[in-house]
N, C-alpha and C positions, 0 to 999 in steps of 0.2 A: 453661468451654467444652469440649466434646468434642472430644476430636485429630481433625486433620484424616486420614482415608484415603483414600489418593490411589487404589489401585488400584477401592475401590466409588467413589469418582466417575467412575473414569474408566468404569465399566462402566455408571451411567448413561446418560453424551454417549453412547457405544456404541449404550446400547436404545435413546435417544432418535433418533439419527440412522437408525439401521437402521428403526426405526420411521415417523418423519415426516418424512424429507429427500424434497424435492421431485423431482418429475421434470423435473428440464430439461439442458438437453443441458452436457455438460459442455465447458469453454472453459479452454485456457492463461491464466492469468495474472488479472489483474482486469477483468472482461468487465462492461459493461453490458448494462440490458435491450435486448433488439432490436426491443421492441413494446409496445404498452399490456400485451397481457395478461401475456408476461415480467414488466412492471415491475407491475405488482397481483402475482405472485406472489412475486417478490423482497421486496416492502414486507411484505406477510404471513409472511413465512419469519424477517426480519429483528426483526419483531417478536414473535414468536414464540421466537426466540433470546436476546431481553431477558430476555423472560417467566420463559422456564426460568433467568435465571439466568448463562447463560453468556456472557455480555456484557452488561459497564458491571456488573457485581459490587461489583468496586472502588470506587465510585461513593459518595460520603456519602450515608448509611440518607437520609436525608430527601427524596433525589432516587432513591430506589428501588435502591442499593447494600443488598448485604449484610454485615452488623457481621460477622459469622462468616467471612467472604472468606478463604479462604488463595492465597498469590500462587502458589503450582503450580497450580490452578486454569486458569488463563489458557492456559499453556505445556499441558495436558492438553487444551484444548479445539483450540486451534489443531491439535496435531499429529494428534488423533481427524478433525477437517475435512479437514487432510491425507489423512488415510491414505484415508476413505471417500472424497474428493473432491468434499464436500457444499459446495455452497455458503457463502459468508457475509455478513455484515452488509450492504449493497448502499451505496456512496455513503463519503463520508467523515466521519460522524458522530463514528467512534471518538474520529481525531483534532482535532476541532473539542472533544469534550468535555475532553480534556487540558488544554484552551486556558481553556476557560471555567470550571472547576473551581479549575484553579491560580492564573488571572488576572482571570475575568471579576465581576461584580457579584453581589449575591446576586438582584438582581431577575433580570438574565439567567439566571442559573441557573434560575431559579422557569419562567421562558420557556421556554427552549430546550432542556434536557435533559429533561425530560420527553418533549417531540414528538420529540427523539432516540429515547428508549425507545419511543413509539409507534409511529414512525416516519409520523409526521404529518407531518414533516418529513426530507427525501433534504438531506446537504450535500454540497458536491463543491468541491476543494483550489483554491483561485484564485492559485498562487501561481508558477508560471514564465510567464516572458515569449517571444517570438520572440526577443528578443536579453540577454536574461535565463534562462536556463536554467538553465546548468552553472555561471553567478554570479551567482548568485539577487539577490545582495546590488546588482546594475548594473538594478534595476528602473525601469521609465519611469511607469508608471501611476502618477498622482498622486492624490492627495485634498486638496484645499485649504478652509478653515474658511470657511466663509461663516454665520456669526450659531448657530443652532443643528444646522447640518446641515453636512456634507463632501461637497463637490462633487467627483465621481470621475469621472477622465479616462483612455482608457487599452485597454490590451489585455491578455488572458493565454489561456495556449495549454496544451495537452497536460490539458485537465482532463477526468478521467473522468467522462462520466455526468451532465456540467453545464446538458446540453437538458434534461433531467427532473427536476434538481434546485429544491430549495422554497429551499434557503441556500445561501449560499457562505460558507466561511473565506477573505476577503480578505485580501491581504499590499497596499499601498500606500504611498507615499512622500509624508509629510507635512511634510517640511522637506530642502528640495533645497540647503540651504548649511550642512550638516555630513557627516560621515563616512558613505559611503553606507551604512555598517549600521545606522549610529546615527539615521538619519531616514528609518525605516521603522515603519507602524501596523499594528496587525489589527484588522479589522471582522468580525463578524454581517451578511455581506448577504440581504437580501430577494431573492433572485434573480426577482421580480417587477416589480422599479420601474420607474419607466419608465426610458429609457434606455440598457437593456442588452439586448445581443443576441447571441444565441448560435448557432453556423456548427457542427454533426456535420463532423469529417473525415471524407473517406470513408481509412481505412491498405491498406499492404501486406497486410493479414490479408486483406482484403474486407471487415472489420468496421469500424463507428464508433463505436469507445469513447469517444474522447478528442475533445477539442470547444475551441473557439477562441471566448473571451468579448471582446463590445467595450464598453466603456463610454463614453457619450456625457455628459457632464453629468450624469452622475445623482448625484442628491442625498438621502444617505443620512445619517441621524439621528445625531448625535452620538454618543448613548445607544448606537449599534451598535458602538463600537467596543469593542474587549476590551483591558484590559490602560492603560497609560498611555498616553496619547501618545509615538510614536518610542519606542516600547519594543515592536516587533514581530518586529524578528529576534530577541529571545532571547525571543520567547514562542512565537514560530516551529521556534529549536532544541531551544527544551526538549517542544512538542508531539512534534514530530517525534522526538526518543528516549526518548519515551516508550511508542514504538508497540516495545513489546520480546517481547510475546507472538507475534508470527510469527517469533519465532529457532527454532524447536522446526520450526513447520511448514515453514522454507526445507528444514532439512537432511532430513525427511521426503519433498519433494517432488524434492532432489538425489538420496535414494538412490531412489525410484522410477523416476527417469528412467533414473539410472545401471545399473538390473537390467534397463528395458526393451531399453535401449543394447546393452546385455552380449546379450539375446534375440534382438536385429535381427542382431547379426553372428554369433549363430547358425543364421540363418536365408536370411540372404545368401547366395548361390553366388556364386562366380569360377569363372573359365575352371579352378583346379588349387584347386577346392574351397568350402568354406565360407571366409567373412568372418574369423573366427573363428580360424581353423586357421593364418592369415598371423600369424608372429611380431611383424611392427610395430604390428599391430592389437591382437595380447596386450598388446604394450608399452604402446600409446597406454590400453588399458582396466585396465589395472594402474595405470597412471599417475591417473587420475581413479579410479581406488576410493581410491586413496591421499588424494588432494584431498577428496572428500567426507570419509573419515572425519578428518582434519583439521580438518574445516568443524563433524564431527559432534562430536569433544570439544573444539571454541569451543564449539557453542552448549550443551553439559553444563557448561560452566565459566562462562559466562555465565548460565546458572538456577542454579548452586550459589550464586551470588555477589549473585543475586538474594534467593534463600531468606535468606542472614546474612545481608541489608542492608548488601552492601558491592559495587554493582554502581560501574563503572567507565563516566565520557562514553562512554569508547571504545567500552565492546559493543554497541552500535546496530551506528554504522556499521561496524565491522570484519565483525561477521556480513554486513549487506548488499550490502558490497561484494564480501565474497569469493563469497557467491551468487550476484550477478548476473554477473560475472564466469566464474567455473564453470558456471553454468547455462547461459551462450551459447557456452562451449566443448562440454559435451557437446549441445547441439541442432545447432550448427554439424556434426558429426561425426557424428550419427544422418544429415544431410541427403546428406553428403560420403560415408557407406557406401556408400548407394544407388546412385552415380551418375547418370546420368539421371534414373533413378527418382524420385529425389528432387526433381526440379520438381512433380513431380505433387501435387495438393493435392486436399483432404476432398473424398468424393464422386466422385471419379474410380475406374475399379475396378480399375486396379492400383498404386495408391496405398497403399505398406505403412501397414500399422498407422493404414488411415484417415485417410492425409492427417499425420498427428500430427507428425511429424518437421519438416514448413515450418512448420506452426502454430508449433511448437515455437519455431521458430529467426527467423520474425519476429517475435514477442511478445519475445524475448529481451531484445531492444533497450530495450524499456518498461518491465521491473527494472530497466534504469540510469538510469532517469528520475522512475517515479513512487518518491512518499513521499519525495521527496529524493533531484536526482542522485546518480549517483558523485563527479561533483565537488565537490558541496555534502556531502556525507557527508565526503569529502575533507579541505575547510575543516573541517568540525565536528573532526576528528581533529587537524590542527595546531593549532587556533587553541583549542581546549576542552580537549583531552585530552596538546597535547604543548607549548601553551602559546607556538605559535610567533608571532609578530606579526601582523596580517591583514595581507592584499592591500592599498591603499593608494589604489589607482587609483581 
C-alpha cells in the first residue's frame, strides 16, 4: 500500500471545495435546510461528499469504505470545511452509522448505510427529552414489546433537522424496573409511521433547526432496533465518541472567531479610542488566545494519539466541552464590545460584521447541547474515563 500523504490530500479537499462547494448562505453552528430547495441542495452536496470519499471512508469496503483509509484523513477534512466554511454532511447519518456498523445487524447494514451514502435517506438524533436533557439517562419515552413490533410512547426535543428527516436514531426505555441506564434501547426509526409528529421550534436565532418529535403508539418493528435489547446507552456512548473528527475543526473555528474578535476591537471606538488600545480588553484577548491555543495542543494530542491507536474515552468529551464552553465566551464578548450595537442583528445596517456576533452568541448555547450535553459529556468523563460510580437516582 502506498504511504499515506497527508499534505496531496489535503490539497485535494482544497481543489475540491474551492471548486464545488455550494452557494448558500453561511450559518453558525449546525443549521438546517430552511426550504425544499436548501434541503435538495444539501442532500446533493452530502452525497457528493461520500462520493469523493470524504466521508464514511472508514466504513467496511463492502458498504462503500475505503481499504486504503488513513485516520488523518477525517481530521484533514473537517478542519479544510472549517477553514473554507463549506458546508457538511446535512442530518445525523455520520453518527447513526457508528451505531450500526459496531452494533447493528448485517441485514441493517445491507439497509441503511447505503441510503446513508446516497443520502436517500436524512437521520436526525432522537435522543434528549424536555426533562431529559443534561440526564439523558432520566428518559420517559418508552417502547414496550407487543408480539413482533415495539410500541413507542413519548416525546424528544432539540432534534436538528427532524421535519425533513427520512430516520431517526432512537434512544427509548425498554424496561422501567432496572438502573435507568441499564434499560435503555436504540432503534432504526422510519420517521414516517404513523404516529409521529413533528412541531419546528421557532429559537432565539429566528431560525428553526431544532424540532420537538411526539410519539403516539407507534409501532415500530422489532427488526429496528440496533444493538441488544437495553443495551442502548452504551451504544449510545460509544456512537457518540466516536464522532472524534470535528476535534480539528472545533479549534479551527475557535481560532477564526478569536482573530475576528481581536478585528472587532480593532475597530471599535470609545469615547478615549479604539476597543483595542484599553488594557483590560488586551487582558481579556490575551487571556482567550491563551485558552484556544490550549484548546489547540488538546486537539494535536488527541490525533497523535489517534494516529498510534492509543486514543483515550476522555478526548471526545474534554475537547467538546472545553469548546463549547470557550466558544460562548468569546461570542458572549464579541456582543459585550459593541455595546448597544450589539443587539442589533443580520440584516440590519449597522450591525458589525453582519449581524455575526448575536448569531454567534445565541447558537452558542446549542454546542452545549447538540451531539451530547455538557452534562452528558460530563457523565461520559467520570463514569468512562475516571471510573467514578453513576448517578443512581
Amino acid at each position: 500500500m502506498a504511504e499515506f500523504n497527508a499534505d496531496s490530500f489535503r490539497s485535494r479537499v482544497r481543489a475540491f471545495l474551492d471548486e464545488n462547494a455550494p452557494d448558500l448562505p453561511f450559518r453558525t453552528g449546525t443549521r438546517a435546510p430552511e426550504n425544499d430547495e436548501e434541503d435538495a441542495q444539501f442532500r446533493a452536496w452530502s452525497r457528493d461528499l461520500y462520493a469523493q470519499g470524504f466521508y464514511g471512508a472508514d466504513w467496511p469496503q463492502q458498504y462503500g469504505g475505503n481499504p486504503h483509509h488513513h485516520s488523518d484523513e477525517e481530521f484533514i477534512v473537517s478542519d479544510e470545511f472549517a477553514r473554507k466554511r463549506a458546508p457538511t454532511p446535512v442530518g445525523a447519518g455520520s453518527l447513526a452509522s457508528h451505531a450500526l456498523i459496531n452494533f447493528g445487524t448485517p441485514e441493517q447494514c445491507g439497509i441503511y448505510l447505503p441510503a446513508i451514502r446516497s443520502y436517500e435517506h436524512v437521520w436526525c438524533q432522537l435522543f434528549s427529552e424536555p426533562d431529559a436533557g443534561s440526564d439523558l439517562a432520566s428518559m420517559r419515552t418508552t417502547a414496550v414489546r407487543d408480539g413482533d413490533v415495539y410500541v413507542v410512547n413519548g416525546q424528544k426535543v432539540w432534534s436538528t433537522n427532524a421535519y425533513r428527516s427520512d430516520m431517526g436514531y432512537l434512544l427509548a426505555r425498554t424496561d422501567p424496573n432496572v438502573v435507568k441506564q441499564a434499560g435503555i434501547s436504540a432503534f432504526a426509526l422510519d420517521m414516517s409511521l404513523p404516529g409521529i409528529e413533528t412541531r419546528p421550534l421557532r429559537e432565539m436565532t429566528g431560525t428553526s433547526d431544532f424540532n420537538e418529535v411526539f410519539f403516539s403508539d407507534v409501532r415500530v418493528p422489532a427488526s429496528a432496533m440496533i444493538g441488544a435489547e437495553n443495551d442502548g446507552w452504551r451504544i449510545a456512548t460509544d456512537s457518540l465518541g466516536a464522532e472524534r473528527a470535528g476535534v480539528g475543526a472545533l479549534v479551527v473555528r475557535l481560532r477564526q472567531n478569536l482573530d475576528a474578535l481581536i478585528d472587532l476591537a480593532r475597530r471599535s471606538q470609545r469615547s478615549n479610542g479604539r476597543a483595542s488600545d484599553d488594557p483590560t480588553v488586551r487582558q481579556t484577548l490575551a487571556a482567550f488566545a491563551a485558552r484556544v491555543q490550549i484548546a489547540t495542543l488538546m486537539s494535536q494530542a488527541t490525533m497523535e494519539r489517534r494516529q498510534r491507536g492509543t486514543s483515550r474515552v476522555m478526548d471526545v468529551p474534554v475537547s467538546k466541552l472545553s469548546f463549547a464552553n470557550l466558544n460562548w465566551d468569546i461570542a458572549e464578548y464579541g456582543v459585550m464590545l459593541q455595546g448597544m450595537r450589539g443587539t442589533l442583528a443580520h440584516g440590519e445596517s449597522e450591525a458589525a460584521d453582519h449581524g455575526r456576533w448575536q448569531d454567534e452568541l445565541l447558537y452558542a448555547k446549542a454546542y452545549t447541547i447538540s451531539g451530547g450535553s455538557n452534562q452528558v459529556m460530563q457523565n461520559m468523563l467520570g463514569e468512562r474515563a475516571l471510573g467514578l460510580p453513576r448517578d443512581g437516582k
